[in-house]
N, C-alpha and C positions, 0 to 999 in steps of 0.2 A: 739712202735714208735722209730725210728732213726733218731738224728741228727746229722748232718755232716757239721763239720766248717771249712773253709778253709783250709783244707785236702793236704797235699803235702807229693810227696815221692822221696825224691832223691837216686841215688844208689852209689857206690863209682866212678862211671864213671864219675860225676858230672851232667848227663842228668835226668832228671826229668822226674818220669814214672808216675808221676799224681800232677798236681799243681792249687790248689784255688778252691778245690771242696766243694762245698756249695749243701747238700742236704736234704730232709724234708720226710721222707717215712712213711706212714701210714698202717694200718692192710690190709689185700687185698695183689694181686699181683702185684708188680713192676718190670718192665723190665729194665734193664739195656744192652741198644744196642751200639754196637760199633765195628768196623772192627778188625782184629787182631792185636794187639799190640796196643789197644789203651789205655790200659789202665785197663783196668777190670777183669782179674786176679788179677793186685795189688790191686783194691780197695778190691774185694772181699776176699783177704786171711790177707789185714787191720782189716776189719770185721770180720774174724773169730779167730784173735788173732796170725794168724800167723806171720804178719807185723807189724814193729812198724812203725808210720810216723814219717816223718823227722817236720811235721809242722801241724799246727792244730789239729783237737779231733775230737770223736765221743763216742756220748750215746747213749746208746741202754736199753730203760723203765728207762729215767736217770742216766743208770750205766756206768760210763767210763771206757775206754778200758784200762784206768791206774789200771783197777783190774777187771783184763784177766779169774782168776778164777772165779768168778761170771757171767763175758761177757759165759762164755762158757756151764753154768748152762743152758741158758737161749735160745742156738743158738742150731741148728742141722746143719750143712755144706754137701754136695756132691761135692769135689773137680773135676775139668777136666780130671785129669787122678786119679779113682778111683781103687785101687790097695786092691784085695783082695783074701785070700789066697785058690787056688783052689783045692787044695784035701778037706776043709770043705765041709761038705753041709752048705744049705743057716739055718739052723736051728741052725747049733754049731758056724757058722758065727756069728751071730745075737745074740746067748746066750756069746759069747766071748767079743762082743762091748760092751751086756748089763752091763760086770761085767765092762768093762774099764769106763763106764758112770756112776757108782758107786750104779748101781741097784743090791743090796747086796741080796734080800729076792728071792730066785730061785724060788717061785710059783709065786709071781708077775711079774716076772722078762719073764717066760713061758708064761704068760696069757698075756701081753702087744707083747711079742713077734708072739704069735699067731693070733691076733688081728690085728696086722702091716700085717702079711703073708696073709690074708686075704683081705685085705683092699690093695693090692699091685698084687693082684691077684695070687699069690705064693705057696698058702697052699698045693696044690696037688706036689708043687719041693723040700717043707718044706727040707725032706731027701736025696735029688739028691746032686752031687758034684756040688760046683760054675762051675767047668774047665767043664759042659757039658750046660752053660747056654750061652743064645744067647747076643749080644749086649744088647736087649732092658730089658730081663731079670734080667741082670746083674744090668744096669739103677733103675729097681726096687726093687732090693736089697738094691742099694744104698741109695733110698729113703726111704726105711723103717728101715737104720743101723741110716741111718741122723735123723729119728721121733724117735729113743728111748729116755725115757726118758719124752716126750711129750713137746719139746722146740718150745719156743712163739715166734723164727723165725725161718726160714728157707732158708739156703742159698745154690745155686743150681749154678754151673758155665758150661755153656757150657751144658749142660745133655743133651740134642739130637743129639751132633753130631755122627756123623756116623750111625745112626739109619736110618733104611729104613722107608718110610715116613710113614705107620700105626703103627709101630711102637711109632713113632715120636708124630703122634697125639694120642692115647693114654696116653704118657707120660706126654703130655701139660694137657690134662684133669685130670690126676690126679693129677699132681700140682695144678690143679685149684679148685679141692676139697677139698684138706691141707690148701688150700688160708683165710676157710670162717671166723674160727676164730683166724687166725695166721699171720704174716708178710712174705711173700714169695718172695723172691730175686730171681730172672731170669735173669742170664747173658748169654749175645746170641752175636753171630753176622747173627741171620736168624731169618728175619724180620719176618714171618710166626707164629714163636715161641712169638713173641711178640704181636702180630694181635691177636691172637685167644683166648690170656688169659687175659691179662694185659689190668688194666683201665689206669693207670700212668704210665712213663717210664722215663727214662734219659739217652740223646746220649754223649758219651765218643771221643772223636778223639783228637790225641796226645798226651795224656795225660791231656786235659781238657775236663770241660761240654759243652758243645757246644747247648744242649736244655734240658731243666726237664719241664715237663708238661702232656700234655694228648695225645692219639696219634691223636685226631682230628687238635691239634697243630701240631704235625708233619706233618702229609697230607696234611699241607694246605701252608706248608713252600713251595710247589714244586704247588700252586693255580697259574694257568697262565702262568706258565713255562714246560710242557710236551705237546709235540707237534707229531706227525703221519704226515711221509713224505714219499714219493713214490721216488726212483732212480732208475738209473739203477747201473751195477756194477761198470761201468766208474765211476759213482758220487759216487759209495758208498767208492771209495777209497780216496775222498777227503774231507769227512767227519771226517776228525780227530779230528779237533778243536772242536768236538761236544760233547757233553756227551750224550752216544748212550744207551737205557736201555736194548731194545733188538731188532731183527730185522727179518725177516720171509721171505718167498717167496712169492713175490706176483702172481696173476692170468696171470699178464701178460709177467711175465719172469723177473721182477724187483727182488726190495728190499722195503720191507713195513717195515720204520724201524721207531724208537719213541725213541724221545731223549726227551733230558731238555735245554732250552736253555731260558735265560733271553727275550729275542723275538724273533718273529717269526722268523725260520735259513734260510727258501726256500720260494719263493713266491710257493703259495698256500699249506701251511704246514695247517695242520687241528689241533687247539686249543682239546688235549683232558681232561677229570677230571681226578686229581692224585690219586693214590693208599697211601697206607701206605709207601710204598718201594721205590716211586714217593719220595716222600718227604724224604723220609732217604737220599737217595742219591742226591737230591736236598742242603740239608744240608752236609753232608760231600764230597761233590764232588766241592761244589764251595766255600768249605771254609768260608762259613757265619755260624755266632753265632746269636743265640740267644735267 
């Protein structure tokens, strides 16, 4: 369990890269969404002892970040840019982290590690160099350098991006397996990634929370406001004032486009049901909290 209390990070610029963050995470997956720069690398490298905050606290199984050794016992991390050295194989990799994580006994050390490779889908690369592994490969290196040790959370920033999208789903699935008796942290700005795994979430913009709840709450922030409207291209260029989600060819030589608009934008716009990403953008596009 993680508690997070009024959370603030200032930088020497004096701009505040996360302020008043109040948050309550339970065992299971939690998504933390949010566009870039909005904040979620800092909270996430808070949490794993990298950052100190400038204001408030967090415990993690009660233990405060004011004693980082113990916070780190406890955590497994996969940073955004994961940096690993590519003439190993994934095998002297992983036996290298296990000595830096203080797993001193080399047959346990083997057996956990085998164990990870397997469960990562890996064991037949166990001996191949990292510098011949693909994107998503590498991703599950990552996640299995992050599990040594056996840490009761799990923090993951970003990890699919760039991954081609089987890839991608793969990945969320095995997040979602590590999830069943552990805390797993999903930092994303791809809503997809949050949809398919995560029961709770909490959305980031500027530097604050802007929503912490379910994603049914999120989709339903964007209830009544996403609409399906027919233009031609003359109309579609005066569409500015609108928030546009996406927009297609239609049959008849038009534009079939779906926005979000507080009411209806064009006589006869058609009322549609929001998506997940309806609502993401419902909330960070029109700057309402809450």
């Amino acid at each position: 369990m993680i508690e997070i209390r009024d959370l603030g990070k200032k930088y020497k610029t004096n701009e505040w890269a996360l302020q008043g963050i109040e948050l309550h995470i339970e065992h299971g997956m939690f998504g933390l969404l949010g566009p870039n720069g909005a904040g979620k690398t800092t909270l996430i490298r808070i949490l794993a002892t990298l950052l100190k905050p400038t204001t408030g606290g967090v415990k993690i199984n009660d233990v405060s970040l004011q004693r980082p050794e113990e916070i780190r016992k406890v955590i497994g991390y996969l940073p955004q840019i994961f940096q690993i050295y590519p003439q190993l194989t994934a095998l002297e990799f992983l036996d290298y982290v296990g000595v830096m994580k203080g797993i001193t006994d080399s047959k346990q050390r083997r057996r956990e590690i085998d164990t990870l490779l397997a469960k990562v889908n890996l064991t037949e690369k166990a001996k191949k160099k990292v510098k011949t592994f693909s994107g998503g490969m590498k991703q599950r290196l990552g996640i299995a350098q992050a599990l040594l040790g056996d840490p009761q959370v799990l923090i993951v920033d970003e990890p699919t991006a760039g991954l081609d999208p089987e890839e991608r789903v793969r990945f969320r699935n095995l997040l979602a397996q590590f999830s069943v008796n552990r805390t797993v942290i999903l930092s994303t700005h791809i809503v997809a990634d949050i949809e398919s795994s995560c029961n709770q979430l909490a959305v980031l913009t500027r530097g604050k929370l802007a929503l912490s709840g379910t994603l049914q709450q999120l989709q339903a922030f964007a209830e009544n406001h996403v609409w399906e409207i027919e233009v031609s291209d003359q109309q579609f260029a005066g569409l500015s004032h609108l928030q546009i989600v996406s927009s297609r060819r239609s049959a008849t030589g038009g534009l079939t486009c779906k926005v979000i608009a507080q009411e209806q934008p064009v006589q006869g716009a058609i009322a549609l049901k929001p998506t997940l990403e309806d609502g993401y953008l419902a909330l960070i596009g029109g700057g309402r909290r809450a």
